[in-house]
N, CA, C and O atoms as CSV, one atom per row, in Angstrom:
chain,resi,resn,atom,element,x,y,z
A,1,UNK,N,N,-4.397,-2.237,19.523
A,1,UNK,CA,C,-3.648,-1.329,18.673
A,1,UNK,C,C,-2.822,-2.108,17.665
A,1,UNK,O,O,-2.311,-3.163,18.041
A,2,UNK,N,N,-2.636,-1.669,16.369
A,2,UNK,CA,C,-2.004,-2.318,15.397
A,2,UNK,C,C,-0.513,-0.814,14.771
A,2,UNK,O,O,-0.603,0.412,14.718
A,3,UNK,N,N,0.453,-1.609,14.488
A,3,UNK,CA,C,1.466,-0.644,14.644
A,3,UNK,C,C,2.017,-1.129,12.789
A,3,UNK,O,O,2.248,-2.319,12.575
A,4,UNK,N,N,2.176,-0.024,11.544
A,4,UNK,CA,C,2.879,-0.509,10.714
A,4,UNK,C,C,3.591,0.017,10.446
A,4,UNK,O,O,3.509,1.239,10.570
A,5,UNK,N,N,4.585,-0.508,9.980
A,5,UNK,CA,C,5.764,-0.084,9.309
A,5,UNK,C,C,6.172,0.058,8.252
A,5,UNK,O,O,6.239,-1.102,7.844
A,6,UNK,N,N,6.530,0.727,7.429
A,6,UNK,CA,C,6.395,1.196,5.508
A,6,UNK,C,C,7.927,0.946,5.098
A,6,UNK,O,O,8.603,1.509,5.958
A,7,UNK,N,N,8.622,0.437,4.300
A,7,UNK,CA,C,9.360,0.922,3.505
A,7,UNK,C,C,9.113,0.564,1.828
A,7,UNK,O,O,8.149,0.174,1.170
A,8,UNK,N,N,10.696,0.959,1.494
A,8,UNK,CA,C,10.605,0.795,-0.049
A,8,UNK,C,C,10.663,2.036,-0.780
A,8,UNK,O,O,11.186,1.899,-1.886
A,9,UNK,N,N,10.263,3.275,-0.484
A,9,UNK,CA,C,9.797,4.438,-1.308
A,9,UNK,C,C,11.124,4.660,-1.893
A,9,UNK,O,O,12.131,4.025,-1.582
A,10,UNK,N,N,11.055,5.682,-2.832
A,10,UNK,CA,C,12.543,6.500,-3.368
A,10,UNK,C,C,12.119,7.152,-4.319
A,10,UNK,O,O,10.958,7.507,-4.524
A,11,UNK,N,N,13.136,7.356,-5.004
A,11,UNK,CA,C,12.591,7.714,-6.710
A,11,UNK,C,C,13.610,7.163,-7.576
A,11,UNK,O,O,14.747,6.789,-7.290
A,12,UNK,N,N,13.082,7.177,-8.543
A,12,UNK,CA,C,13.050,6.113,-9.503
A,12,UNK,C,C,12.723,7.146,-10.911
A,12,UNK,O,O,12.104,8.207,-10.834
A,13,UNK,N,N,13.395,6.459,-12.414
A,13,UNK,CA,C,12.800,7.124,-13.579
A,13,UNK,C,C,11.950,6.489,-13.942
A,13,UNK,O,O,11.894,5.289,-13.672
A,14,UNK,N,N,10.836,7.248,-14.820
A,14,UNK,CA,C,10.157,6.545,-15.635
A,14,UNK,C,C,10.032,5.211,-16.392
A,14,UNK,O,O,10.569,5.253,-17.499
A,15,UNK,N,N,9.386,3.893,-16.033
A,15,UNK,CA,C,9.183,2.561,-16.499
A,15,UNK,C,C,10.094,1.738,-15.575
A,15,UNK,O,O,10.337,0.554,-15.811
A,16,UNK,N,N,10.620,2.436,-14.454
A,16,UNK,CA,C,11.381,1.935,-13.295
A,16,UNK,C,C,10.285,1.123,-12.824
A,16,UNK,O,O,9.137,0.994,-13.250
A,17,UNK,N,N,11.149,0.391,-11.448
A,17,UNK,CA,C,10.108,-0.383,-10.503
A,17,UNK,C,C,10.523,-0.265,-8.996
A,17,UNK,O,O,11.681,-0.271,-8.577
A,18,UNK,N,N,9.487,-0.168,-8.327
A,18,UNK,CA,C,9.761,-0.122,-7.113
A,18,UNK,C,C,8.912,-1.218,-6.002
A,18,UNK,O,O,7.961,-1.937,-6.312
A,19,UNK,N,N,9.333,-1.146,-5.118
A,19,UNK,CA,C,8.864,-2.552,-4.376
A,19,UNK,C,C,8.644,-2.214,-2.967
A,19,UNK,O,O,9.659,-2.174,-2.272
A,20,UNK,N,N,7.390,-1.934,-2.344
A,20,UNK,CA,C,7.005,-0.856,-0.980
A,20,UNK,C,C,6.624,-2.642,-0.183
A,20,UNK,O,O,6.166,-3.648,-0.725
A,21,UNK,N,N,7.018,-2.422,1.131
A,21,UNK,CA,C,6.327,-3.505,2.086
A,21,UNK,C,C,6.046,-2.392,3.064
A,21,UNK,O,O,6.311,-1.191,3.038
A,22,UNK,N,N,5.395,-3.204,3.980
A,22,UNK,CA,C,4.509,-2.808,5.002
A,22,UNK,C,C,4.644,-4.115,6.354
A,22,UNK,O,O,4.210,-5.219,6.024
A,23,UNK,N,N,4.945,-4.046,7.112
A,23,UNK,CA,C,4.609,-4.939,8.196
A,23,UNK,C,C,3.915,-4.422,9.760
A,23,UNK,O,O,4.260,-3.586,10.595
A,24,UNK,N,N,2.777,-5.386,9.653
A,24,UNK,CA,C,2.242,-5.000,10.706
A,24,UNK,C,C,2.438,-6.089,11.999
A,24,UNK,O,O,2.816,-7.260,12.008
A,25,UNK,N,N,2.077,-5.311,12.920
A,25,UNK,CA,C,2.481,-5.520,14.586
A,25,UNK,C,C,1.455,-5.387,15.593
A,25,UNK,O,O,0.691,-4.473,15.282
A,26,UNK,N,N,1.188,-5.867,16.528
A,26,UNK,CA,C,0.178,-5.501,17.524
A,26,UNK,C,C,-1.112,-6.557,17.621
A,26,UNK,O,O,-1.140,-7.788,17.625
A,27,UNK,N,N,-2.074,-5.640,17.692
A,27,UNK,CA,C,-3.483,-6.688,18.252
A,27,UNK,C,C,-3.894,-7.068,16.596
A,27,UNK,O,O,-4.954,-6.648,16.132
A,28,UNK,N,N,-3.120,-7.748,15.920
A,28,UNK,CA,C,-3.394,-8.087,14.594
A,28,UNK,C,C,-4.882,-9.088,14.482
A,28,UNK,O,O,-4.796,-9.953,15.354
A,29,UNK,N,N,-5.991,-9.209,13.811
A,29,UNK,CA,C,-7.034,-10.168,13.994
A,29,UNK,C,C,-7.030,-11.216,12.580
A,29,UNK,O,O,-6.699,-10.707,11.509
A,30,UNK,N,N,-7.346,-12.440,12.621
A,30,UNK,CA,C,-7.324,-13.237,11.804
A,30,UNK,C,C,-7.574,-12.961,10.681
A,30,UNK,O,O,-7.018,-13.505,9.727
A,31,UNK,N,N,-8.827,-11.689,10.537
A,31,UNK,CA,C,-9.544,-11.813,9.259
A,31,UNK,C,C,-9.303,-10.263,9.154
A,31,UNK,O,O,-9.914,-9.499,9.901
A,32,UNK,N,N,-8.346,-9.778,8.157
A,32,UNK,CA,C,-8.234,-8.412,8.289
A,32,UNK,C,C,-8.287,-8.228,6.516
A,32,UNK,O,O,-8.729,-9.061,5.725
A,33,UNK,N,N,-7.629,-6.730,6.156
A,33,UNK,CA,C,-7.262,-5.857,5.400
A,33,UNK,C,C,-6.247,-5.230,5.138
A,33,UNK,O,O,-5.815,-4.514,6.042
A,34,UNK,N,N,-5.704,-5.254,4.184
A,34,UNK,CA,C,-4.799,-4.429,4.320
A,34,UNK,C,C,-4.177,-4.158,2.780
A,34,UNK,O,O,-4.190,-4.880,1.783
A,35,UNK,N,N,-3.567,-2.670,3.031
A,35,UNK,CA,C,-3.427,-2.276,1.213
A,35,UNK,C,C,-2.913,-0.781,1.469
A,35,UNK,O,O,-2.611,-0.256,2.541
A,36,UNK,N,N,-2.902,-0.262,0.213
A,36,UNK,CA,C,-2.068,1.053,0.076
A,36,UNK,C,C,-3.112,1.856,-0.459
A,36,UNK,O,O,-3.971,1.473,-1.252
A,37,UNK,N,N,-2.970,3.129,0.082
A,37,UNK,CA,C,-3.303,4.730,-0.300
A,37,UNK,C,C,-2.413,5.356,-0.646
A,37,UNK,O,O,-1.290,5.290,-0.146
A,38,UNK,N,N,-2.742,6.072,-1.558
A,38,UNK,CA,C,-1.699,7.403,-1.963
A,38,UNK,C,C,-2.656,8.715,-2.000
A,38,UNK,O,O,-3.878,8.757,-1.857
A,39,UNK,N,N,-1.585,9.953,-2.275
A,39,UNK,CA,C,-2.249,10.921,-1.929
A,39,UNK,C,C,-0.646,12.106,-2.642
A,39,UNK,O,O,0.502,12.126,-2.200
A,40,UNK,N,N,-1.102,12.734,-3.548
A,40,UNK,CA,C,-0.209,14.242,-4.364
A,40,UNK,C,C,-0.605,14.967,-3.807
A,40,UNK,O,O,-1.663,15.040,-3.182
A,41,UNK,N,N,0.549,15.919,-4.009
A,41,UNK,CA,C,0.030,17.037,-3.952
A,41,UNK,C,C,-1.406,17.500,-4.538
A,41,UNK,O,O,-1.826,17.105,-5.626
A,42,UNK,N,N,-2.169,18.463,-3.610
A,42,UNK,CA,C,-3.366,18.903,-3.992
A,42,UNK,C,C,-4.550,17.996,-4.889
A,42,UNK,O,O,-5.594,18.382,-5.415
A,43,UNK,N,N,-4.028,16.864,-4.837
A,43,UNK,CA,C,-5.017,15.553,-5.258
A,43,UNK,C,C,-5.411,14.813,-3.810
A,43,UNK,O,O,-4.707,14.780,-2.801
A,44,UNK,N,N,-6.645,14.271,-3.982
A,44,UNK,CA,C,-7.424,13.614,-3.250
A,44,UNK,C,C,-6.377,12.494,-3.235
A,44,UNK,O,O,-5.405,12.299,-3.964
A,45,UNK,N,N,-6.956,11.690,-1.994
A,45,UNK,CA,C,-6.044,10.584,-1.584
A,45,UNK,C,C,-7.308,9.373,-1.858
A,45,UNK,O,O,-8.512,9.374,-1.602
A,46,UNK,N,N,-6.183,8.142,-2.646
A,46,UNK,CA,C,-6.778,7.752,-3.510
A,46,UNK,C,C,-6.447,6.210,-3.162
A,46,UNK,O,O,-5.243,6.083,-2.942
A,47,UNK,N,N,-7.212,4.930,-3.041
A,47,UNK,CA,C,-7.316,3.634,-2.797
A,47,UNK,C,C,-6.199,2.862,-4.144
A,47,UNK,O,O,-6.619,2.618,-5.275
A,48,UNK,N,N,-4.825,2.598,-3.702
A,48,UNK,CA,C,-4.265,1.615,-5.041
A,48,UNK,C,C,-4.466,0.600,-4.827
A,48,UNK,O,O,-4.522,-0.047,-5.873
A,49,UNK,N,N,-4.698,-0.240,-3.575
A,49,UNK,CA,C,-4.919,-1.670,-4.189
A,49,UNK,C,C,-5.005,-1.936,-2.876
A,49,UNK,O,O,-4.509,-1.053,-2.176
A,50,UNK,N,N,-5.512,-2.945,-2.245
A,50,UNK,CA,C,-5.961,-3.705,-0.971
A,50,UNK,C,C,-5.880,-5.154,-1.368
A,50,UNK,O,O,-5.872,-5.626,-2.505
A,51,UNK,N,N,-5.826,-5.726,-0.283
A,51,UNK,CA,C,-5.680,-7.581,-0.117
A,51,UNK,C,C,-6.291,-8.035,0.978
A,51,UNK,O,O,-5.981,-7.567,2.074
A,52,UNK,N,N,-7.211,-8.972,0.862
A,52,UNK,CA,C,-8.160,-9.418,2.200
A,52,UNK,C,C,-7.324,-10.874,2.578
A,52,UNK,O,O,-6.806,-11.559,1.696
A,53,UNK,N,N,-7.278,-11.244,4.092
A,53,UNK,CA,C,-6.762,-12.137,4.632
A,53,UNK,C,C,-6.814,-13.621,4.088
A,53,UNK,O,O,-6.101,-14.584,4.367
A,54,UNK,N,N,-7.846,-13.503,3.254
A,54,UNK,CA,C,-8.513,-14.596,2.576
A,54,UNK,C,C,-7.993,-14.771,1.301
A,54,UNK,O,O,-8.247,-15.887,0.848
A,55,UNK,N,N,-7.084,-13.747,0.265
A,55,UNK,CA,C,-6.462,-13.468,-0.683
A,55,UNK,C,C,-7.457,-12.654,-1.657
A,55,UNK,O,O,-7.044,-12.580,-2.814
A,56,UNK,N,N,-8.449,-12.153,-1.448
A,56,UNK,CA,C,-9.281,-11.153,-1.951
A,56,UNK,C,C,-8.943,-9.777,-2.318
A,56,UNK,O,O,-9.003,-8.872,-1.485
A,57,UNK,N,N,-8.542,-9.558,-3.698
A,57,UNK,CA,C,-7.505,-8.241,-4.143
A,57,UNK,C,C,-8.526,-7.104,-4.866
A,57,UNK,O,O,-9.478,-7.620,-5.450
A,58,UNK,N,N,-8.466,-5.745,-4.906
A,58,UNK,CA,C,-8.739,-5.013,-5.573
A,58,UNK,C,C,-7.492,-4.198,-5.764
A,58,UNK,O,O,-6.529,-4.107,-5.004
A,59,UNK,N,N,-7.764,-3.437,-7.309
A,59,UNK,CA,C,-7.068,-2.415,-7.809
A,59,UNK,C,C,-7.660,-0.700,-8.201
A,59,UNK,O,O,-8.830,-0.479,-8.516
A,60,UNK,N,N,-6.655,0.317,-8.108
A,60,UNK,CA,C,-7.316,1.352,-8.741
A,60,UNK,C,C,-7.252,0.964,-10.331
A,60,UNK,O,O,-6.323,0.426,-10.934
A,61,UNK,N,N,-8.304,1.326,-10.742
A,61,UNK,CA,C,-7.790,1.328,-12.375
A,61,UNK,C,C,-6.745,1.812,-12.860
A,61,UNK,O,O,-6.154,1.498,-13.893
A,62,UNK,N,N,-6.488,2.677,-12.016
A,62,UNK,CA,C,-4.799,3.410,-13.023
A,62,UNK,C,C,-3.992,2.559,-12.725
A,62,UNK,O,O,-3.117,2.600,-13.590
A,63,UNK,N,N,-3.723,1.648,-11.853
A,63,UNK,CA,C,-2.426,0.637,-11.419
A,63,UNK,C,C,-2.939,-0.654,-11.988
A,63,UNK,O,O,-2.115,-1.550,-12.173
A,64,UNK,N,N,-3.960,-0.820,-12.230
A,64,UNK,CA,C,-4.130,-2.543,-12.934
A,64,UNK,C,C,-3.023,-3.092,-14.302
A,64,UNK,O,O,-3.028,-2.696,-15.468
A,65,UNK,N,N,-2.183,-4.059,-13.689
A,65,UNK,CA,C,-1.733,-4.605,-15.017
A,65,UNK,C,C,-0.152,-3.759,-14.683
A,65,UNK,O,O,0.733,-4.152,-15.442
A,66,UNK,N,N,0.234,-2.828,-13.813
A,66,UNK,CA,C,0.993,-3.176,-13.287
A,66,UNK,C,C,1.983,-2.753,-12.090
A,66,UNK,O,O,3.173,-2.524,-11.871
A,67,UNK,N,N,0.642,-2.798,-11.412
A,67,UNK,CA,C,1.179,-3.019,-9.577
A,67,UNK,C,C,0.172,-4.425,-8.918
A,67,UNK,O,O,-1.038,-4.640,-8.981
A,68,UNK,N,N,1.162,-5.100,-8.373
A,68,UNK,CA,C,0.695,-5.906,-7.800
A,68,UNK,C,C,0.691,-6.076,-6.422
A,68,UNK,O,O,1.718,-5.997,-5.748
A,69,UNK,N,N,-0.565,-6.336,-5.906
A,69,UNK,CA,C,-0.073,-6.664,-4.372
A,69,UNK,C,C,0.091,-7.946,-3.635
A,69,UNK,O,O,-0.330,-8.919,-4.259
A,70,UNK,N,N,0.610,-8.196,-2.433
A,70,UNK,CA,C,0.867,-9.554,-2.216
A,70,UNK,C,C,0.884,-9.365,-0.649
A,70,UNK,O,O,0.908,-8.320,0.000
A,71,UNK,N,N,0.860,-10.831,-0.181
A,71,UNK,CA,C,1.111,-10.526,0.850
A,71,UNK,C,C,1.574,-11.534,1.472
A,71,UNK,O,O,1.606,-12.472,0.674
A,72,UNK,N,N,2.228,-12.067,3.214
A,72,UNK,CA,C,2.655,-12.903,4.268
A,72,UNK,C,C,2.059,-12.989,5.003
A,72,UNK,O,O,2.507,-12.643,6.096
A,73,UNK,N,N,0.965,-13.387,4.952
A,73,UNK,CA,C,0.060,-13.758,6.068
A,73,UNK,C,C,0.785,-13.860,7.572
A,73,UNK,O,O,0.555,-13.287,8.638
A,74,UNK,N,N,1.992,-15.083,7.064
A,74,UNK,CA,C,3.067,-15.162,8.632
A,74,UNK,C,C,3.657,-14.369,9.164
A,74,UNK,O,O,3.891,-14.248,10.367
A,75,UNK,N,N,3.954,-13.748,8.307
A,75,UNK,CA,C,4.494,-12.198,8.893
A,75,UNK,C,C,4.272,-11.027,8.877
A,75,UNK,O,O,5.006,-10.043,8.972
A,76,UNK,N,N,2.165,-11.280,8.629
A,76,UNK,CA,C,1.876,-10.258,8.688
A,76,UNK,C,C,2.271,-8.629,8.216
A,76,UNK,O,O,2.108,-7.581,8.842
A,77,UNK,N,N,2.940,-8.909,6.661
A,77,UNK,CA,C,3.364,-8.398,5.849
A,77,UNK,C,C,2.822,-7.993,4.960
A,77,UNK,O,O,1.933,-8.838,4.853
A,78,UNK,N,N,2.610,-7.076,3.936
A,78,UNK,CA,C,1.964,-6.516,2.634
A,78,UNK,C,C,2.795,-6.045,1.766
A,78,UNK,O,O,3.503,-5.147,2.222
A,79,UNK,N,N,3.035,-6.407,0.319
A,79,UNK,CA,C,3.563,-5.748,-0.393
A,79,UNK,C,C,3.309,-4.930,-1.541
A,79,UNK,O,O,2.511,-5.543,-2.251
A,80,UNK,N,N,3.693,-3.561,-2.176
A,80,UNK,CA,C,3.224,-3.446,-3.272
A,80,UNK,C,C,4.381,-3.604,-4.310
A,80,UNK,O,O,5.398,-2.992,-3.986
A,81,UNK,N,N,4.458,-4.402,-5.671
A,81,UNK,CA,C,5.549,-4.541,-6.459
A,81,UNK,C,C,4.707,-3.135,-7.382
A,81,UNK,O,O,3.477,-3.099,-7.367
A,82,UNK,N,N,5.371,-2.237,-8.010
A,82,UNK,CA,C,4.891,-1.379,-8.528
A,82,UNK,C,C,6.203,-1.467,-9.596
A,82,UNK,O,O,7.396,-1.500,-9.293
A,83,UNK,N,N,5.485,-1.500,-11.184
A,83,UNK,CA,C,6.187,-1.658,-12.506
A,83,UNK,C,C,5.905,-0.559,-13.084
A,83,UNK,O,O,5.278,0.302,-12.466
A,84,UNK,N,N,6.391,-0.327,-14.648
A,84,UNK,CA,C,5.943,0.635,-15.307
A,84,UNK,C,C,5.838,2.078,-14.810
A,84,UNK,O,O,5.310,2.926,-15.529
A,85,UNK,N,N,6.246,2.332,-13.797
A,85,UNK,CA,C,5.899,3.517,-12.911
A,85,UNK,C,C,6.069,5.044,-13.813
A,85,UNK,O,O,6.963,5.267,-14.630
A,86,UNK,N,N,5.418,5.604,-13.582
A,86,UNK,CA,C,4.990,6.601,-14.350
A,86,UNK,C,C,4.794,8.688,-13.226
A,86,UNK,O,O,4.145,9.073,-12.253
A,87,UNK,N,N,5.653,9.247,-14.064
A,87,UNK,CA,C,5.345,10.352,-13.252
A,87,UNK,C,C,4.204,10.764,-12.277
A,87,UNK,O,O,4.304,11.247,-11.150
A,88,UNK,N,N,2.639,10.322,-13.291
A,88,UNK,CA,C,1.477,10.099,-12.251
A,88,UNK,C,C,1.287,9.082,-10.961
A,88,UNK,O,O,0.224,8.862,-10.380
A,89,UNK,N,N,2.351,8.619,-10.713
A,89,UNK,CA,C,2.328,7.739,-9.690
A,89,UNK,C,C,3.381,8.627,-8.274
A,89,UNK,O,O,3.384,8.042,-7.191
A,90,UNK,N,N,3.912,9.501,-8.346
A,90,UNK,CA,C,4.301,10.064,-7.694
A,90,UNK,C,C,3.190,10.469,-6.862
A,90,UNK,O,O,2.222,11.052,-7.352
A,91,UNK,N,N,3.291,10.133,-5.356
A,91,UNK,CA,C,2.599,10.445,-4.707
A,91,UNK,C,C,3.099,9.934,-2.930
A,91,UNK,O,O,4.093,9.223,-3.077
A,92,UNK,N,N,2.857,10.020,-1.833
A,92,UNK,CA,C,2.666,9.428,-0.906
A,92,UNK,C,C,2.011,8.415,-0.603
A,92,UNK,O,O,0.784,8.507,-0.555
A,93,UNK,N,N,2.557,7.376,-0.363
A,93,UNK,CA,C,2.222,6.096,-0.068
A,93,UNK,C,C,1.925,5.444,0.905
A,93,UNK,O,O,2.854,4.779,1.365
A,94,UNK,N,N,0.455,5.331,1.684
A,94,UNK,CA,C,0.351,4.571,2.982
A,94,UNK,C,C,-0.337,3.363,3.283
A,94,UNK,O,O,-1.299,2.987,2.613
A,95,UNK,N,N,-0.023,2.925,3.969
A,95,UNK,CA,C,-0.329,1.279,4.208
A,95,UNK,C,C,-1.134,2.040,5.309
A,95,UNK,O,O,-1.098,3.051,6.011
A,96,UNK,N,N,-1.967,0.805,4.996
A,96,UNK,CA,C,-3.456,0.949,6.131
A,96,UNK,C,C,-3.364,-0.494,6.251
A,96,UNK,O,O,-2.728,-1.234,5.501
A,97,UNK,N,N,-4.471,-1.031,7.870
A,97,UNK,CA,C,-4.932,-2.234,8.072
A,97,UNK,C,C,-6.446,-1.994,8.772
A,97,UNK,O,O,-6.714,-0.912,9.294
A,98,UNK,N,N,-7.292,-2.968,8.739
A,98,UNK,CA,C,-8.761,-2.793,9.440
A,98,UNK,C,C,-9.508,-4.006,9.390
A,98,UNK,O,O,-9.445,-4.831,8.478
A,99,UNK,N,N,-10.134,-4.070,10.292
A,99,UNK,CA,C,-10.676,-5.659,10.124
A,99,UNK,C,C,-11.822,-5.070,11.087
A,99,UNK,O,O,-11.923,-3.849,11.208
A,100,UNK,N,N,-12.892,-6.154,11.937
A,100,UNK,CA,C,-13.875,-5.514,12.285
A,100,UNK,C,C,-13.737,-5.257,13.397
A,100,UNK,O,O,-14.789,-5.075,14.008
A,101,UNK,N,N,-12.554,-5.132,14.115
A,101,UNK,CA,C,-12.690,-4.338,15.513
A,101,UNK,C,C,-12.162,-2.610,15.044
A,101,UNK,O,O,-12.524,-1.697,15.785
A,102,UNK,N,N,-11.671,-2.424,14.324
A,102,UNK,CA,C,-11.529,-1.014,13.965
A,102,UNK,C,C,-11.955,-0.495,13.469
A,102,UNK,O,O,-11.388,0.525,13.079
A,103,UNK,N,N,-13.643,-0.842,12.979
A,103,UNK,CA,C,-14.739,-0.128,12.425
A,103,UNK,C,C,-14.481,0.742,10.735
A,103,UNK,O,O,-14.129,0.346,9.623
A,104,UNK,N,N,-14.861,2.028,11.293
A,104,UNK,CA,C,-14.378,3.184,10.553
A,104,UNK,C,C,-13.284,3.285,10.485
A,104,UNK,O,O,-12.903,3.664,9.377
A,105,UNK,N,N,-12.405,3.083,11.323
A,105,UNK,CA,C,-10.817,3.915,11.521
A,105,UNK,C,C,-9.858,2.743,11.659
A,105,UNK,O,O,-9.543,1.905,12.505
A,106,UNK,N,N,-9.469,3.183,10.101
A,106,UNK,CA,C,-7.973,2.294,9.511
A,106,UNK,C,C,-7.124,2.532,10.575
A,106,UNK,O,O,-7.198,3.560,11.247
A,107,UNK,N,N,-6.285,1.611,10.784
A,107,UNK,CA,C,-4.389,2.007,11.332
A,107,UNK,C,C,-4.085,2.531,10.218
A,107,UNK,O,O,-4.927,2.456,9.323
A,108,UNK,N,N,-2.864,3.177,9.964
A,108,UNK,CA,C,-1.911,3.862,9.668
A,108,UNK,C,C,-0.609,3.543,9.329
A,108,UNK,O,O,-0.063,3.333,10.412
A,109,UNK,N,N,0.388,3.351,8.241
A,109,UNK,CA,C,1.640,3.538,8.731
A,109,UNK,C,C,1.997,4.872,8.366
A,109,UNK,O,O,1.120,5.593,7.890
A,110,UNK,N,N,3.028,5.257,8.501
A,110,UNK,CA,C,3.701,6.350,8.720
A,110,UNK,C,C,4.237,6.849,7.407
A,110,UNK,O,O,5.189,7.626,7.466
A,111,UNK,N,N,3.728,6.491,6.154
A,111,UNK,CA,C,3.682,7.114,4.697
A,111,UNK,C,C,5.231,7.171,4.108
A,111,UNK,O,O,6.182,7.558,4.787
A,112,UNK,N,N,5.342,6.661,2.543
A,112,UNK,CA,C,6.210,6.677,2.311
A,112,UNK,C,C,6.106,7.022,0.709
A,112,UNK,O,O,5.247,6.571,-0.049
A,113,UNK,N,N,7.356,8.077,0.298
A,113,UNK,CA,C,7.667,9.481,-0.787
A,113,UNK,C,C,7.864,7.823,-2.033
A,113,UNK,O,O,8.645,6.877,-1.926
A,114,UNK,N,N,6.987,8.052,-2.902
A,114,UNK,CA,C,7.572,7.567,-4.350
A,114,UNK,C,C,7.570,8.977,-5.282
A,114,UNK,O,O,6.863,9.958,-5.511
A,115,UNK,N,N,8.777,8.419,-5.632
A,115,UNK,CA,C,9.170,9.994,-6.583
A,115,UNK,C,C,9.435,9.162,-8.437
A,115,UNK,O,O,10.172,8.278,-8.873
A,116,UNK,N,N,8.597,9.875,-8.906
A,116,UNK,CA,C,9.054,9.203,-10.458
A,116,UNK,C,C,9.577,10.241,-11.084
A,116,UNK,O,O,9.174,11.265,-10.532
A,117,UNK,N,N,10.358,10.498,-12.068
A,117,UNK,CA,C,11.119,11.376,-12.698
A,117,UNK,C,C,10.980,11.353,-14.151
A,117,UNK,O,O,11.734,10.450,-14.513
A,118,UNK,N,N,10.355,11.922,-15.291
A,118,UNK,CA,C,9.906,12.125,-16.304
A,118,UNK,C,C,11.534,12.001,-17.238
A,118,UNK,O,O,11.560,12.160,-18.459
């Protein structure tokens, strides 16, 4: 079992920045995954950016250029620095992890409110 923990969320105005970590806990495996989902109201929940153990990054296109992710390998940590933030970025924010003992089914953390304000 892998256990994470989210903070960082709030709200923030427009071209603000916000700064989400994630730390994970438990049967952690050498070679993992790990990255953020979001999800609006009545919008599909949507992949912002992932980081492979190896330093292997993807982005959604709407966040390229300026959210970045990072991470602590030692402390099994993830971060997202999120710039420019924009009303469309309002959404719920969750950190996932998966590597190949958890197949299909990500861990979870426990989701966290970014609120942007026009």
């Amino acid at each position: 079992q892998v256990q994470l923990v989210e903070s960082g969320g709030g709200l923030v105005q427009a071209g603000g920045s916000l700064r989400l970590s994630c730390a994970a806990s438990g049967s952690i495996f050498i070679i993992n995954t790990m990255g953020w989902y979001r999800q609006a109201p009545g919008k599909q929940r949507e992949l912002v950016a992932a980081i492979t153990s190896n330093g292997r990054i993807n982005y959604a296109d709407s966040v390229k250029g300026r959210f970045t992710i990072s991470r602590d390998s030692a402390k099994n940590t993830v971060y997202l620095q999120m710039n420019s933030l924009q009303a469309e970025d309002t959404a719920g924010y969750y950190c996932y992890y998966s590597d190949i003992y958890s197949g299909d089914n990500n861990y979870w953390g426990q989701g966290t409110q970014v609120t942007v304000s026009s």
